[in-house]
C-alpha positions as CSV (number, residue, x, y, z in Angstrom):
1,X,-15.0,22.1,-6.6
2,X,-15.1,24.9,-3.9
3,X,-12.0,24.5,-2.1
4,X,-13.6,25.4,1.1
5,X,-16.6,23.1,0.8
6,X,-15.8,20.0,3.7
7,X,-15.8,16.6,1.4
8,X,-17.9,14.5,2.3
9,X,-16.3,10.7,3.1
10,X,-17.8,7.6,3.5
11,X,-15.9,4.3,4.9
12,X,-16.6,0.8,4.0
13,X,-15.4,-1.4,6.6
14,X,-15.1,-1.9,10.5
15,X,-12.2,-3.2,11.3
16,X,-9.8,-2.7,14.2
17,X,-6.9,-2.1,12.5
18,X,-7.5,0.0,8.8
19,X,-11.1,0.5,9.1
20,X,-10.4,2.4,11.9
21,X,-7.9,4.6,11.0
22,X,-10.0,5.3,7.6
23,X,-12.6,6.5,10.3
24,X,-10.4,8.6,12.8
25,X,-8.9,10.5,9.7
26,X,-11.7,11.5,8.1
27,X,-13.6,11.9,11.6
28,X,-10.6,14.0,12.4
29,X,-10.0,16.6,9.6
30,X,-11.0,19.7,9.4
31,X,-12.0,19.4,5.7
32,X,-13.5,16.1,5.5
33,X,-16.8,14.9,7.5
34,X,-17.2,11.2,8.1
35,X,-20.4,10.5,5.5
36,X,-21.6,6.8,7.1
37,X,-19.6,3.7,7.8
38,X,-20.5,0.5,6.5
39,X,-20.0,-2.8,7.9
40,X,-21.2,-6.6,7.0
41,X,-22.6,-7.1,9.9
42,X,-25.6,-4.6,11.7
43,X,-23.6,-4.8,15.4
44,X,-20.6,-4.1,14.1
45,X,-21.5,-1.3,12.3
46,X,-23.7,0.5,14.6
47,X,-20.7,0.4,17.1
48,X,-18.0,1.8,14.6
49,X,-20.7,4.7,13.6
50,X,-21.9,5.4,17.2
51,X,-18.1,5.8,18.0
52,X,-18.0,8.3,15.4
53,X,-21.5,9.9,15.3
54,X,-22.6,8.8,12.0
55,X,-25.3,6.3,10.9
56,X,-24.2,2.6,10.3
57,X,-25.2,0.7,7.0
58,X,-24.8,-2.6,6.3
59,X,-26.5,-2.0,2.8
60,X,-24.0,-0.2,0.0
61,X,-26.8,1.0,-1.6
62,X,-28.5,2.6,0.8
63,X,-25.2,4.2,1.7
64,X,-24.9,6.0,-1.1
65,X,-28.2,7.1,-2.0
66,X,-29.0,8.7,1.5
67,X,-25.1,9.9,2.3
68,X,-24.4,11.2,-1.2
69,X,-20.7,10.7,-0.5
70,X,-17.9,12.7,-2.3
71,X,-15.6,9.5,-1.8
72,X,-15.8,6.2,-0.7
73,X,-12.5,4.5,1.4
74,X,-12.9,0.6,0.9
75,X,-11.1,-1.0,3.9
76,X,-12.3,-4.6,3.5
77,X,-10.9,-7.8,4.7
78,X,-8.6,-8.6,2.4
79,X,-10.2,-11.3,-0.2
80,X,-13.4,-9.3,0.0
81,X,-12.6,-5.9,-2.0
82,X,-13.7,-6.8,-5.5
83,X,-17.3,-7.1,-5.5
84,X,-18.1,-3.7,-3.6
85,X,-15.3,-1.8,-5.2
86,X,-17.4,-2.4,-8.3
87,X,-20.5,-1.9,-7.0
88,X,-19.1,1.7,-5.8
89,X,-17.5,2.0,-9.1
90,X,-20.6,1.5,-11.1
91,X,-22.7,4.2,-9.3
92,X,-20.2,6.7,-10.4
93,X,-18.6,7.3,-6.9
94,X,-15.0,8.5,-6.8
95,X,-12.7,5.6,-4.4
96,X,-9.9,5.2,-2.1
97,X,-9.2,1.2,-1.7
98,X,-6.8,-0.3,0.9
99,X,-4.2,-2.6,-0.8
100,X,-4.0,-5.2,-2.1
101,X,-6.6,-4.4,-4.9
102,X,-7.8,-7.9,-5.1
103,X,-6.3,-11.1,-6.1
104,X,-6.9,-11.9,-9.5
105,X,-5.4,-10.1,-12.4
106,X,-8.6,-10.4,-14.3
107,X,-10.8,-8.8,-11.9
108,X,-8.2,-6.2,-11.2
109,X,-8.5,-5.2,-14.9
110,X,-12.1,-5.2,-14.6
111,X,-12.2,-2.5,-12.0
112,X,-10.0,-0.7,-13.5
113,X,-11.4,-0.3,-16.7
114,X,-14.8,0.3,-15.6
115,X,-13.9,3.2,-13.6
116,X,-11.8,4.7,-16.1
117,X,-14.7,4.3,-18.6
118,X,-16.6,6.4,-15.6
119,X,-13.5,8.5,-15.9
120,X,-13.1,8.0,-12.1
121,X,-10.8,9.3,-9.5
122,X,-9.4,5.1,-8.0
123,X,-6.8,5.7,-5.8
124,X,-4.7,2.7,-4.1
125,X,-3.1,3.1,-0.3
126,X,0.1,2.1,-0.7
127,X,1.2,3.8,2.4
128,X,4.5,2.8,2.6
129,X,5.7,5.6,0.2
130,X,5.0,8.5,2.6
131,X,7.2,7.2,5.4
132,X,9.9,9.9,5.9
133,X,13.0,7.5,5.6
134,X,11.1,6.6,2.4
135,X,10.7,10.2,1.1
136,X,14.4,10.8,1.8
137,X,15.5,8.1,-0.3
138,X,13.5,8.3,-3.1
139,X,14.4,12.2,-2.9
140,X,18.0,10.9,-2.6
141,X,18.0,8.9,-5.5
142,X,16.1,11.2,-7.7
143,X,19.1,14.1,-7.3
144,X,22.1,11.5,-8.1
145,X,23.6,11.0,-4.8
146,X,23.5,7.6,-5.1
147,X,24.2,7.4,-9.1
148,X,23.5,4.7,-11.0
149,X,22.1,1.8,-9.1
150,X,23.5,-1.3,-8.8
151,X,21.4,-4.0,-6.4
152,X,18.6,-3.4,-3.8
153,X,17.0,-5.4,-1.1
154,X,13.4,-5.1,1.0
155,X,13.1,-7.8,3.8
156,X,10.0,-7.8,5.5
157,X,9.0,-10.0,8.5
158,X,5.5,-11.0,10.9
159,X,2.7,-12.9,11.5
160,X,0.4,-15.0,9.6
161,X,-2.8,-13.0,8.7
162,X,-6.6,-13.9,8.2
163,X,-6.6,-14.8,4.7
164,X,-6.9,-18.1,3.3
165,X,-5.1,-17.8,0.0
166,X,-2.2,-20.0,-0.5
167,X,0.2,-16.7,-1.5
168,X,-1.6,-14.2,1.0
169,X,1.8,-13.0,2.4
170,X,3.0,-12.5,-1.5
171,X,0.0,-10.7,-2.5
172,X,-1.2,-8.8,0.5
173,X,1.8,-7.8,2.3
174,X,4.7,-7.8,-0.1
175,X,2.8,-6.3,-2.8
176,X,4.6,-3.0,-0.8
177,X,7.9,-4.8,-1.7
178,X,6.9,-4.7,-5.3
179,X,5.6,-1.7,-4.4
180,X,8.6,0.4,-3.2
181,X,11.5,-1.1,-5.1
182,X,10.0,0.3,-8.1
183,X,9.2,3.6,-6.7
184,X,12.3,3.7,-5.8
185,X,14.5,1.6,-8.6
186,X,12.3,1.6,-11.8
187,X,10.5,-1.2,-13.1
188,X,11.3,-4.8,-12.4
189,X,11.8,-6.8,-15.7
190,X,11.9,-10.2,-14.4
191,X,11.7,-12.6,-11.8
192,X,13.5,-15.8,-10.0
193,X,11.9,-17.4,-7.0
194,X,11.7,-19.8,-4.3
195,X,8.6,-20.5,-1.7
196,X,8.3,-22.6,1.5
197,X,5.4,-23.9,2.8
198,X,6.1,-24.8,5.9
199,X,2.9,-25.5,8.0
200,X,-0.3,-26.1,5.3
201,X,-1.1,-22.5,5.9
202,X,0.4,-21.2,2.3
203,X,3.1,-19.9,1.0
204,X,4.5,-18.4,4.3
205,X,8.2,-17.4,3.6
206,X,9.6,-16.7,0.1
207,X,12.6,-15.4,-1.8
208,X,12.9,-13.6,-4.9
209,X,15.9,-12.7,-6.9
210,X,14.7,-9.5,-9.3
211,X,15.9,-8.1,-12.3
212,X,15.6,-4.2,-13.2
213,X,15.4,-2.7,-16.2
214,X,17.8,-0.1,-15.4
215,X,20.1,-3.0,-15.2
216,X,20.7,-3.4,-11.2
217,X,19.5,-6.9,-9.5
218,X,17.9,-6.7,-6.7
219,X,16.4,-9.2,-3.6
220,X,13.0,-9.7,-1.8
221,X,12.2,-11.8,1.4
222,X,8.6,-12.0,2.8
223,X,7.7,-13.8,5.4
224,X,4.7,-14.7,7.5
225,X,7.2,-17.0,9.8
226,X,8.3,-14.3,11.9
227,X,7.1,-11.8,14.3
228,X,6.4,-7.8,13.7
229,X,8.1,-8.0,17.5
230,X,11.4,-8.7,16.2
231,X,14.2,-5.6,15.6
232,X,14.7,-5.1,12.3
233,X,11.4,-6.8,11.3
234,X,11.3,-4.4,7.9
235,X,14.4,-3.5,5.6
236,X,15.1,-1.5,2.6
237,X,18.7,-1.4,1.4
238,X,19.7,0.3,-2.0
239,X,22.9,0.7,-3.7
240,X,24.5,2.8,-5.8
241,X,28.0,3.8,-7.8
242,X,28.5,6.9,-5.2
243,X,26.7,5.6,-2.2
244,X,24.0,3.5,-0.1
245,X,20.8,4.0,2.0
246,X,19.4,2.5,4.3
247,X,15.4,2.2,5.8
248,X,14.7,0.2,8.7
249,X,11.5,-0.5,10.0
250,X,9.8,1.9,7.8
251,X,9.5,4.9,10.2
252,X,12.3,4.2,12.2
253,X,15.8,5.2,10.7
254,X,16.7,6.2,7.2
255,X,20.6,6.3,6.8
256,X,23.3,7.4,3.9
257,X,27.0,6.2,3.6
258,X,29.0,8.3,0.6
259,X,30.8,5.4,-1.3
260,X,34.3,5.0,0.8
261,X,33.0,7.6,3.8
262,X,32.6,6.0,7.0
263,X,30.7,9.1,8.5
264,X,27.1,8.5,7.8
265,X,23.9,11.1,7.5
266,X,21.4,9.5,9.5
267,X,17.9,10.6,10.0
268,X,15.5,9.5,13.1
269,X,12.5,11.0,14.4
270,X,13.4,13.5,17.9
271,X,11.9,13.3,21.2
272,X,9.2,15.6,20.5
273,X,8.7,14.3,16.6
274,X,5.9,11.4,17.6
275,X,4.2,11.9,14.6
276,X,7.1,11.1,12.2
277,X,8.2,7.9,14.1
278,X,4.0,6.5,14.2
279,X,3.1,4.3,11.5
280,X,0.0,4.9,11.2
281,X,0.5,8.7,10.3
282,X,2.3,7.7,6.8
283,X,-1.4,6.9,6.2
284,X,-2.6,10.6,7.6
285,X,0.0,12.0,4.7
286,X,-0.7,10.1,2.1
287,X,-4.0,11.7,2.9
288,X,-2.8,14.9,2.7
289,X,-1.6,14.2,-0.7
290,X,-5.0,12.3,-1.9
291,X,-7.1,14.5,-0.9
292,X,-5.0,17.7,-2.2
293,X,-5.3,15.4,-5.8
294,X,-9.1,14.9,-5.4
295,X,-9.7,18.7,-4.9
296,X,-7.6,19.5,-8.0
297,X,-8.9,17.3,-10.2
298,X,-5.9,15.8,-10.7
299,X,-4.8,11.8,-10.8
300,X,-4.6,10.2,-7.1
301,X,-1.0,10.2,-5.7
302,X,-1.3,6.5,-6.2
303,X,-3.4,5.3,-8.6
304,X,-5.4,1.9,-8.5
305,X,-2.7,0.9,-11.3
306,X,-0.1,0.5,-9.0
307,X,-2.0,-2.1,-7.3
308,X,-2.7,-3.8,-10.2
309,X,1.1,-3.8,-11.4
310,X,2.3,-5.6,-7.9
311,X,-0.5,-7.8,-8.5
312,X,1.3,-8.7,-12.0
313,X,4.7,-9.0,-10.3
314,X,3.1,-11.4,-7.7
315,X,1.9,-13.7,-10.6
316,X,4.8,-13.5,-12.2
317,X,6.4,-14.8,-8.9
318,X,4.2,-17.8,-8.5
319,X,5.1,-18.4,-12.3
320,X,8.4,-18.1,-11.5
321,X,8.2,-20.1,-8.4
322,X,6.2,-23.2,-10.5
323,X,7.7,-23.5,-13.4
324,X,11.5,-23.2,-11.8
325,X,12.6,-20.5,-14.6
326,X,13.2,-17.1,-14.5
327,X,10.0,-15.1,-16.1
328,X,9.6,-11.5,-17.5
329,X,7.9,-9.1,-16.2
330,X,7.2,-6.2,-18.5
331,X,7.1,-3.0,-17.3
């Protein structure tokens, strides 16, 4: 691929929130040009593609036969991913999909087998993983200050969201829980869990007691009863023989205590550092990284699998949560 050549990207979805920023970035970069949005609905897409001047589709087919894209980002509403990501799979187009993947396990290994027959680049945006507090721990962890680890926690708070599935919060939103305490702990090889359903609307609020298989327990609290308003609406907590770290709220603070030190190394974005402290630019760096993947050849930063392994987790979960035992999880 000529490293100079600007890839050509085109998004799938008009949303205000992630379709958006799929549209800004690739608007935005220097190497990329914006290839066509597509939206469900003619109005909709228009407005997003006139806001970015590119053509709106509301046809997938016709997107990709007259855009020719070099990638496709898939920011659908939630429950609505499976059916186009295949579609773009099976006309041999390289993807980016927003989490979760989809839903259902089976349809999950679908897509991913079908594009890896195609042998094709399916990345995932987990986004959490290029928060800075995030990249310090997992870079903490990796050189032993910590040493061996012996529990962590993610707590992660806010509103109920569009989707009508009974364990939306589980699979949609925690699936970054499941997410980032394996990235950062190993794999999980079993669950324990309780769920509330407090107002008809789903599962809203659950706990989970984990197992991992380098032998440390571990906690996970997701709830859809709370507000993103709240202080402290997101926490990651790990600990080890030699020491402890601390995320909160994902961008905000990441902070190390040496076992028996009470002098802490804290990091937090300064007064000129607005895009380290911005949520939405953990997306703009993971990116970075994608893209850099996609030029090389090389396997996406975070590959579709990773979606499908939380999805797994989440079962497992629900098993857990129904049956009333604690259920494996193989790694």
């Amino acid at each position: 691929m000529d490293p100079d050549r600007k890839l050509r990207i085109a998004v799938v979805g008009t949303g205000e929130w992630w379709g958006y920023q799929h549209a800004r970035i690739y608007h935005s970069r220097a190497d990329t040009e914006l290839a066509g949005i597509l939206g469900r609905g003619r109005e909709k897409a228009e407005a997003r593609a006139t806001e970015f001047g590119v053509r709106g589709y509301t046809d997938l087919a016709e997107l990709l036969e007259t855009e020719r894209p070099d990638l496709v980002s898939v920011c659908l509403p939630n429950e609505a991913h499976y059916e186009t990501t295949l579609a773009i799979i099976r006309a041999g187009v390289p993807l980016f999909v927003e989490k979760p993947l989809v839903f259902d396990l089976e349809q999950a290994d679908s897509l991913i087998t079908e594009a890896a027959q195609r042998d094709l680049f399916f990345a995932l945006d987990f986004n959490h993983r290029y928060a800075k507090p995030v990249q310090l721990a997992k870079a903490a962890i990796e050189s032993g200050d910590l040493g061996d680890i012996h529990f962590a926690t993610w707590r992660f708070g806010g509103e109920i969201g569009t989707s009508t599935h009974p364990h939306a919060n589980l699979i949609e939103t925690q699936c970054h829980g499941l997410d980032m305490l394996e990235h950062l702990c190993g794999p999980i090889d079993s669950v324990m869990a309780q769920m509330i359903d407090p107002a008809g609307k789903g599962y809203t609020s659950l706990a989970v007691a984990l197992h991992f298989a380098c032998g440390a327990v571990g906690s996970l609290v997701g709830s859809y009863d709370s507000s993103y308003a709240y202080p402290n609406t997101h926490m990651v907590e790990v600990n080890g023989r030699d020491g402890r770290l601390l995320i909160e709220d994902t961008v905000r603070r990441y902070t190390f205590n040496r076992s028996g030190d009470e002098t802490a190394q804290v990091w937090q974005a300064g007064y000129f550092n607005d895009r380290e402290r911005e949520f939405h630019r953990i997306f703009d760096r993971h990116v970075d990284a994608l893209l850099e993947a996609f030029r090389k050849g090389a396997e996406p930063p975070v590959h579709a699998r990773a979606g499908r392994r939380a999805l797994a987790l989440a079962w497992a979960i629900v098993e857990s949560f129904e049956s009333g035992t604690r259920v494996a999880t193989d790694p």
